[in-house]
MARBA-3410 file (N, C-alpha, C, O; in Angstrom, 1 decimal):
114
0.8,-1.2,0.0,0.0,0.0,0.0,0.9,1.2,0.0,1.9,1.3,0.7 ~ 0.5,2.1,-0.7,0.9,3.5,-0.9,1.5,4.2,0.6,1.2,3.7,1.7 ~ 2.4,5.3,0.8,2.6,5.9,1.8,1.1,6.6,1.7,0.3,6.6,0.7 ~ 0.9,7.2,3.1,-0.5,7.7,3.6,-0.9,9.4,2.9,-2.0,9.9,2.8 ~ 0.6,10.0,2.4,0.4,11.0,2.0,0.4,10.9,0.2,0.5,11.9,-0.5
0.4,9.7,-0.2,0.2,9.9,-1.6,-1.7,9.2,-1.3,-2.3,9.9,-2.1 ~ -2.1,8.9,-1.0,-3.3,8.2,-0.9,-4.9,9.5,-1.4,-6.0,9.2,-1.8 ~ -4.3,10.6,-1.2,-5.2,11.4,-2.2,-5.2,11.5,-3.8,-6.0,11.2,-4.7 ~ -3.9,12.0,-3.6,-3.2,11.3,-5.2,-4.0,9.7,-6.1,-4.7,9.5,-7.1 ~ -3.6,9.2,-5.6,-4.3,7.6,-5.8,-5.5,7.8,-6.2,-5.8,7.6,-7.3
-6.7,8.5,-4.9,-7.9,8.1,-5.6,-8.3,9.1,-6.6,-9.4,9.0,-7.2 ~ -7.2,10.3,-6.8,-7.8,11.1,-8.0,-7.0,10.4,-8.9,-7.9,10.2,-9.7 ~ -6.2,10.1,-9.4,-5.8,9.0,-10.1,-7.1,8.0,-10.9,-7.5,7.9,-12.0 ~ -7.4,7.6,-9.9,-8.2,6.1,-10.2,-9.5,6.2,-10.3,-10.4,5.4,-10.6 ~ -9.7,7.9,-9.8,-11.6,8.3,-10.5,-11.4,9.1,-12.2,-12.4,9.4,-12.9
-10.1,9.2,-12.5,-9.7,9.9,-13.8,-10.0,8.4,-14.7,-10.8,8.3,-15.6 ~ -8.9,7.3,-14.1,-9.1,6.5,-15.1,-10.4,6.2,-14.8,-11.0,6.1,-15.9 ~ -11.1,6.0,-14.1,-12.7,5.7,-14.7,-13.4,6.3,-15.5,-13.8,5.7,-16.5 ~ -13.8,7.9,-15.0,-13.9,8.7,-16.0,-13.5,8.4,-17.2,-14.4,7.9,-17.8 ~ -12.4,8.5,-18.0,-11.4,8.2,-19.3,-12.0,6.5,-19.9,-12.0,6.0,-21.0
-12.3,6.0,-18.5,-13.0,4.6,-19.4,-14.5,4.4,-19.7,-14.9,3.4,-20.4 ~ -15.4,5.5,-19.0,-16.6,5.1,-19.1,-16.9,6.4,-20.5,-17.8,6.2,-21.2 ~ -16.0,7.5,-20.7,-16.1,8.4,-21.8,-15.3,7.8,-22.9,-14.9,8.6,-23.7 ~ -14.9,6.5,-23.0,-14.4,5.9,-24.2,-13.1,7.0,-24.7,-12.9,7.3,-25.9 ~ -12.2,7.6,-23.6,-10.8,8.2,-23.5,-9.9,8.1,-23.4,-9.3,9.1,-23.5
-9.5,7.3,-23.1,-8.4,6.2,-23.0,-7.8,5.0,-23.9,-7.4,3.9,-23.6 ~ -7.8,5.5,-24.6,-7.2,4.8,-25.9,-6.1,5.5,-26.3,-6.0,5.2,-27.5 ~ -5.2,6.3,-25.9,-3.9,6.6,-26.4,-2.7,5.6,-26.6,-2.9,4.8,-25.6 ~ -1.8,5.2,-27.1,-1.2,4.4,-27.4,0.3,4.6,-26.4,1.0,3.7,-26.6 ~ 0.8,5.5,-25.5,1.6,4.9,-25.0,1.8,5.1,-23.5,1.5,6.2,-23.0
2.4,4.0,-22.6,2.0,3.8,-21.1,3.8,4.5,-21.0,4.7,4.1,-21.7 ~ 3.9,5.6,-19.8,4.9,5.8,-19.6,4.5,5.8,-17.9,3.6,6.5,-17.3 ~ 5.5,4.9,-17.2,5.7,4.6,-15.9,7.1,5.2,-15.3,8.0,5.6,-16.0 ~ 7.1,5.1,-13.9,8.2,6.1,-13.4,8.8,4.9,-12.2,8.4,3.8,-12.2 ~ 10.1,5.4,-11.2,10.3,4.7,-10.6,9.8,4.7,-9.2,10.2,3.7,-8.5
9.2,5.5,-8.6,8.4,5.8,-7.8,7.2,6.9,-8.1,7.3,7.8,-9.0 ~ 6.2,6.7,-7.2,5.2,7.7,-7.3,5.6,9.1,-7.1,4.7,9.9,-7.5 ~ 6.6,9.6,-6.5,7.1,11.0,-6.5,7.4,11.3,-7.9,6.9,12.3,-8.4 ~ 8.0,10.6,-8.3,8.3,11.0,-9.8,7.1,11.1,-10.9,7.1,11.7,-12.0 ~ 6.2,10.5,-10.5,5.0,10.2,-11.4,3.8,11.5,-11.6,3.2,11.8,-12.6
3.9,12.0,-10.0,3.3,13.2,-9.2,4.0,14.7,-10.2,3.5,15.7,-10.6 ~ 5.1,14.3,-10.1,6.5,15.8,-10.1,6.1,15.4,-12.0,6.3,16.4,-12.8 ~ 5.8,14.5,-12.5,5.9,13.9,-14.3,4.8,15.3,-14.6,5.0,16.3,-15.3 ~ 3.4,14.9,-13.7,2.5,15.5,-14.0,2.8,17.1,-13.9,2.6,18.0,-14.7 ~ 3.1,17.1,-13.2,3.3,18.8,-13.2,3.8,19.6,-14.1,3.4,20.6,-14.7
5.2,18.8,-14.1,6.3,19.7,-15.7,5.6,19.5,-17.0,5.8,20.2,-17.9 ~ 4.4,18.3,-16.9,3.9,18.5,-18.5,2.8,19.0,-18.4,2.2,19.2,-19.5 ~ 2.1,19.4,-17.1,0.9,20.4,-17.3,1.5,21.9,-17.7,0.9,22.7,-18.4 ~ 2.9,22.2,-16.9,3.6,23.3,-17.2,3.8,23.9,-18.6,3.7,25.0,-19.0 ~ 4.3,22.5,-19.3,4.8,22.5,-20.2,3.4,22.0,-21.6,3.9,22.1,-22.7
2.3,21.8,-21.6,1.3,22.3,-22.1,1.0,20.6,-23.0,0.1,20.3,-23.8 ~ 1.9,19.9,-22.7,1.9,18.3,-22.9,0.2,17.9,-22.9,-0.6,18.3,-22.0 ~ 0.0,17.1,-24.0,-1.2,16.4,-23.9,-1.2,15.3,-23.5,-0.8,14.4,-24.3 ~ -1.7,15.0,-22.4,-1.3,13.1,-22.1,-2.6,13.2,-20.8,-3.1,14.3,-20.5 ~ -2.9,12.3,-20.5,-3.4,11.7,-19.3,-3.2,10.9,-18.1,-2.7,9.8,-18.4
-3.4,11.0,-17.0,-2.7,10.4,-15.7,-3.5,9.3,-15.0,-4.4,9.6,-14.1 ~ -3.4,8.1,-15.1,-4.0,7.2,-14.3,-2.9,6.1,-13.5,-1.7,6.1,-13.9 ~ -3.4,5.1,-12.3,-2.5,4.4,-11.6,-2.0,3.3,-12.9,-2.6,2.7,-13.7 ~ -0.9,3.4,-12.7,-0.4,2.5,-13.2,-0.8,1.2,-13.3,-1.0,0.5,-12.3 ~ -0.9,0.6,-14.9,-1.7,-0.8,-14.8,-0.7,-1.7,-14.2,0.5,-1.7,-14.2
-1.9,-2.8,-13.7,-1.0,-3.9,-13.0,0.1,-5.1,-13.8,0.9,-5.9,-13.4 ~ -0.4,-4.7,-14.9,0.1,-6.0,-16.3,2.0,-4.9,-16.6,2.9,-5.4,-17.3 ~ 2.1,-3.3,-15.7,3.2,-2.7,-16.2,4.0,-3.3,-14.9,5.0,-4.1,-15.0 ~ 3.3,-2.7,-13.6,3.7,-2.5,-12.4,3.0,-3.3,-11.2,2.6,-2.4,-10.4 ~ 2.6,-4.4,-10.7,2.0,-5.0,-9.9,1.5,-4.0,-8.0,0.6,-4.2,-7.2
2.6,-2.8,-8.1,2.2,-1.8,-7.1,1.9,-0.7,-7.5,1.9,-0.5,-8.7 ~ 1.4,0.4,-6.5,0.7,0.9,-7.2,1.7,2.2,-7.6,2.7,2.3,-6.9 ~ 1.5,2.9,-8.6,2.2,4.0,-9.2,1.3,5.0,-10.3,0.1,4.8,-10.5 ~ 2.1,5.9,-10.8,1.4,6.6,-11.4,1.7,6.6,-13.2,2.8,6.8,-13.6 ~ 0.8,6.3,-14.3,1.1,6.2,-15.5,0.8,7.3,-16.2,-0.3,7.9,-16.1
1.8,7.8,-17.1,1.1,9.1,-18.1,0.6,8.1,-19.3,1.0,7.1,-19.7 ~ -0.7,9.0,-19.9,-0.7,8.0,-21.4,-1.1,9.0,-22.0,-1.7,10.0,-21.6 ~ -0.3,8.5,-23.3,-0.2,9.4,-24.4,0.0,8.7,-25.5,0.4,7.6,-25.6 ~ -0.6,9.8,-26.7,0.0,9.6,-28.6,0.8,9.6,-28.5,1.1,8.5,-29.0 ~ 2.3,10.4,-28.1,3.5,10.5,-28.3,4.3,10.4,-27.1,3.8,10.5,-26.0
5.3,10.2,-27.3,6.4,10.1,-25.7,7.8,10.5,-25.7,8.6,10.6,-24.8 ~ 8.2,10.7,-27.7,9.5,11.1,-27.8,9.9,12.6,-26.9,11.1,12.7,-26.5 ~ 9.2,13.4,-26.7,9.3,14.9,-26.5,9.3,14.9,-25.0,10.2,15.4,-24.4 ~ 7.8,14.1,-24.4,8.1,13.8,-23.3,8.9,13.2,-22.5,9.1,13.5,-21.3 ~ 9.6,12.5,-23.2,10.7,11.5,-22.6,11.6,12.4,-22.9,12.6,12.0,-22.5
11.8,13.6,-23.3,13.0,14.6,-23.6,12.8,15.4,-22.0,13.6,15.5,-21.0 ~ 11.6,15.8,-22.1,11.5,17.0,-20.9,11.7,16.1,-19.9,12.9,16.2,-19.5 ~ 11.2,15.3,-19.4,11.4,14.8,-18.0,13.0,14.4,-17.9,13.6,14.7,-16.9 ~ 13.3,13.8,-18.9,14.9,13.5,-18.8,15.8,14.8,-18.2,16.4,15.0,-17.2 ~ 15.6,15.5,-19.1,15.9,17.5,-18.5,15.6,17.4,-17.4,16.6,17.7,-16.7
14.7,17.1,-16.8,14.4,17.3,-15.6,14.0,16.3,-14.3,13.1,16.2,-13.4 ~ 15.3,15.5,-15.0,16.0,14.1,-13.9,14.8,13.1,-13.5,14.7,12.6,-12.4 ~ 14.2,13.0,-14.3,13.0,12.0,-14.1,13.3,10.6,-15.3,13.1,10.6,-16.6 ~ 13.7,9.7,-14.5,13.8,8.3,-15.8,12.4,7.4,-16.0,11.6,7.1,-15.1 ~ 12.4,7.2,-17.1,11.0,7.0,-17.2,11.3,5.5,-18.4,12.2,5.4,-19.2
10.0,4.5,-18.0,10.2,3.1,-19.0,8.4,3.5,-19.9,7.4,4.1,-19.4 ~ 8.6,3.0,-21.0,7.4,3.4,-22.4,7.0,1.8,-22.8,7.9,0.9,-23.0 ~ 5.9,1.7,-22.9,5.1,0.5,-23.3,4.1,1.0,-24.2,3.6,2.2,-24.3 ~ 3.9,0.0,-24.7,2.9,-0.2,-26.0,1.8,-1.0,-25.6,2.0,-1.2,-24.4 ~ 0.8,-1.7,-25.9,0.2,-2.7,-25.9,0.0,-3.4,-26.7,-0.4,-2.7,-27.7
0.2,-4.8,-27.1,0.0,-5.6,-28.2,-0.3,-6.9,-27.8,0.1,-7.6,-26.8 ~ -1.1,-7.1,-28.5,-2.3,-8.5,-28.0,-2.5,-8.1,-26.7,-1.9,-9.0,-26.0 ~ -3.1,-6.9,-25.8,-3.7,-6.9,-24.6,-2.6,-7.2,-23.8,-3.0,-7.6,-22.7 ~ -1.0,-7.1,-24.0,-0.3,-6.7,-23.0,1.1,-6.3,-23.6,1.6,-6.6,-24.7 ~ 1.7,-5.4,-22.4,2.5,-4.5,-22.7,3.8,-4.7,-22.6,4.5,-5.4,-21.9
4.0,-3.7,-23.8,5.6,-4.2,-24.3,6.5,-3.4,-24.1,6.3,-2.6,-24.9 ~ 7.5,-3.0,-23.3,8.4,-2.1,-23.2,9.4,-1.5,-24.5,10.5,-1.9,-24.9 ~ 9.0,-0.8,-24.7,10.1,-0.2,-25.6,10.7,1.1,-26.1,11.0,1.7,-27.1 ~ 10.7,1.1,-24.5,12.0,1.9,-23.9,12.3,2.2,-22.2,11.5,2.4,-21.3 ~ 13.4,2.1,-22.0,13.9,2.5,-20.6,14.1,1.3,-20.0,13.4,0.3,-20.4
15.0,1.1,-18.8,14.8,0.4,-17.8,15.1,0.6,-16.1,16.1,0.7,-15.5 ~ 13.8,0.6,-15.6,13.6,1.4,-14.2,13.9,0.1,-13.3,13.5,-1.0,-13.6 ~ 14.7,0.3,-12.2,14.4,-0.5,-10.8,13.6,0.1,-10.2,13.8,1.3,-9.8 ~ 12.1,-0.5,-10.0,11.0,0.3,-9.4,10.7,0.1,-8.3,10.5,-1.1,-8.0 ~ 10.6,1.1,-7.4,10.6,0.7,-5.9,8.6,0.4,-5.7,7.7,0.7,-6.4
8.5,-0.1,-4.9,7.4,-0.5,-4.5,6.6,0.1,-3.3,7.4,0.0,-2.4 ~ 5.6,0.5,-2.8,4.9,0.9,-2.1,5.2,0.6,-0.8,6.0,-0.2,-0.4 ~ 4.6,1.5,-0.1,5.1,1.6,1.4,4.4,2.3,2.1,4.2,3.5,1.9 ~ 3.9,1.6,3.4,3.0,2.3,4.5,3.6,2.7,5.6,3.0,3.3,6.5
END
């Protein structure tokens, strides 16, 4: 389970991806995951800053089995630029046949903690 102070985070997280799935919006093509939820939190911000089109839900379990935070997006080259700028390492998946393929990065991902 999550630290106690990301746990607001989480459920606005996980009422977006619902939203995004019951408005048939979530279909963008690529899952970018982080190595902890700090970074996932701090992702969102530089690319609201930065005027980035993507969307924020918990990280699926088929990327990350704990819980985390996923940007998805059409694109990730640009993104994967700014966050790099700004010390954030990040792994890129695809989906094919209903599960996800990495192709790019590789994170040691820390895991949740209460």
């Amino acid at each position: 389970m999550a630290e106690l102070k990301y746990l607001p985070a989480g459920i606005r997280l996980h009422a977006q991806e619902f939203i995004y799935k019951i408005t048939n919006k979530l279909n963008d093509k690529y899952y970018i995951s982080f190595a902890n939820i700090a970074d996932g939190l701090k992702a969102e911000k530089i690319l609201k800053k930065n005027k980035f089109d993507f969307k924020s839900i918990p990280v699926p379990d088929d990327i990350f089995e704990a819980c985390g935070v996923a940007i998805v997006s059409n694109h990730y080259e640009n993104i994967v630029k700014v966050l790099k700028e700004n010390n954030i390492e990040v792994e890129v998946f695809v989906y094919e046949n209903n599960k996800p393929v990495k192709i790019y990065g590789d994170l040691e991902k820390e895991g949740c903690r209460l």
